[in-house]
C-alpha positions, 0 to 999 in steps of 0.5 A: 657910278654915284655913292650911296648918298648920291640915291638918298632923296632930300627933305625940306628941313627946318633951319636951326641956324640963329641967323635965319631970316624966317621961323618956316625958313628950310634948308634941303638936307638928305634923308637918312633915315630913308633905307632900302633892302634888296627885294624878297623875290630878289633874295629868292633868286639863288644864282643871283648870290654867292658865298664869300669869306671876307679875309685879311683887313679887306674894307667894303670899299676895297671889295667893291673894287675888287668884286665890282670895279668901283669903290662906290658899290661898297653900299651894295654889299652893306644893304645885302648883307643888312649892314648897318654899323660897319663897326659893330657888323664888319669884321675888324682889322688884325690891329683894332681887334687886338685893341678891341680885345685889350680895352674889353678884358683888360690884359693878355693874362684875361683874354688867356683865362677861360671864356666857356667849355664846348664839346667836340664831336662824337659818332656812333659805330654807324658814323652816326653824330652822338654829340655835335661839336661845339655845343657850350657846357660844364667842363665836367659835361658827360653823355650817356646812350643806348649803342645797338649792333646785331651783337651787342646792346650796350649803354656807351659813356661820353666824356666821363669814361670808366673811372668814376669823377669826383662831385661837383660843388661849386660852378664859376661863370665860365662853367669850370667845375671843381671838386671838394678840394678845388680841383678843376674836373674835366673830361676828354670830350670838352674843351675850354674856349678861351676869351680871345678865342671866344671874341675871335670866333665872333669876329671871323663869323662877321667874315662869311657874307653874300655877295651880288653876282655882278651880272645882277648888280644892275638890278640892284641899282635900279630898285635902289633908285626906285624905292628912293622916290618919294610917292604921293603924299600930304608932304610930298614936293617932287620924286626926290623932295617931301616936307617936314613938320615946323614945330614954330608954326604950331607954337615950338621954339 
């Protein structure tokens, strides 16, 4: 099995070295701005995937290991899932996300302090959703709707209660709403989402990705060399060679 550059086809690119013989002196060099994408008809083929959680400190190569027996399909689960920074796109480990975490908020007591405010979930007496868990809002938030029986019509209070809430007047950025005296007002169906938890809640979403069955993972290869090549073309050389524009044979330093 070849890596991922291994697939990349080459350009004729234009020397900078200051010992070059010749203005259109060239040197091969990979294309790496040339990229694939798994096809569309591909991504219609359900059974050709399947969900994965990606847990602990697991690196692509390492799940390619596991997944596929060679660390060199790393490249397959990448271009899957359009990943193109691992960095930014691949969860991080337990120990650059607590540093990740620390260079962002600066301390243990800003990552405690309060990111925004969700709501958790309210059903109606049909088991019918009302409020949907994790909507962001005020910490003050409170909903009211119209419950019908066959007994009873009824107006229905989210979050507030029957005790009558102070007025809000003034709104920080996290959504906390205070009353007249500075007192945090909130309500029993709203939670804070600290800004640890926030980052955390970004970072284990970069864990559910697809997966290629490797039953598939053939076809997956095989487009792979495929869209690789190069076609006809004014700066066409071979399949796997194209040239480049010479800014010194048009006047270019």
């Amino acid at each position: 099995m070849q890596g991922y550059f291994s697939f990349l086809p080459n350009i004729n690119y234009v020397s900078r070295s200051n010992d070059r013989s010749a203005s259109d002196e060239i040197i091969p060099v990979k294309n790496i701005f040339k990229r694939a994408k798994i096809r569309d008809d591909m991504q219609n083929v359900v059974t050709a995937f399947e969900d994965f959680i990606i847990e602990g400190d697991l690196r692509p190569e390492q799940l390619a290991r596991k997944m596929y027996g060679d660390p060199r399909f790393d490249w397959v689960i990448l271009t899957v899932n359009n990943i193109t920074k691992v960095r930014d796109q691949w969860p991080l480990t337990a120990n650059d996300f607590r540093k990740y975490c620390l260079s962002k908020y600066g301390s243990d007591e800003e990552l405690a302090k309060v990111h925004h405010y969700e709501t958790s979930q309210v059903l109606d007496y049909a088991s019918r959703v009302v409020l949907p868990n994790g909507l962001k809002v005020d910490s003050n938030f409170e909903l009211r709707y119209l419950e019908r029986t066959q007994q009873v019509q009824e107006v229905k209070r989210v979050s507030g209660g029957n005790i009558p809430q102070p007025e809000a007047v003034s709104y920080d950025s996290a959504g906390t709403a205070r009353d007249a005296n500075g007192n945090i007002i909130t309500h029993s169906n709203v939670y804070p989402i600290t800004n640890y938890e926030h980052e955390e809640e970004i970072n284990n979403a970069k864990r559910r990705i697809k997966m290629v069955r490797p039953r598939y993972l053939n076809v997956i290869v095989s487009d792979m060399q495929r869209v690789m090549k190069y076609k006809k073309s004014s700066q066409f050389v071979t399949k796997r060679i194209k040239n480049v524009y010479n800014p010194r044979l048009s006047g270019g330093s």
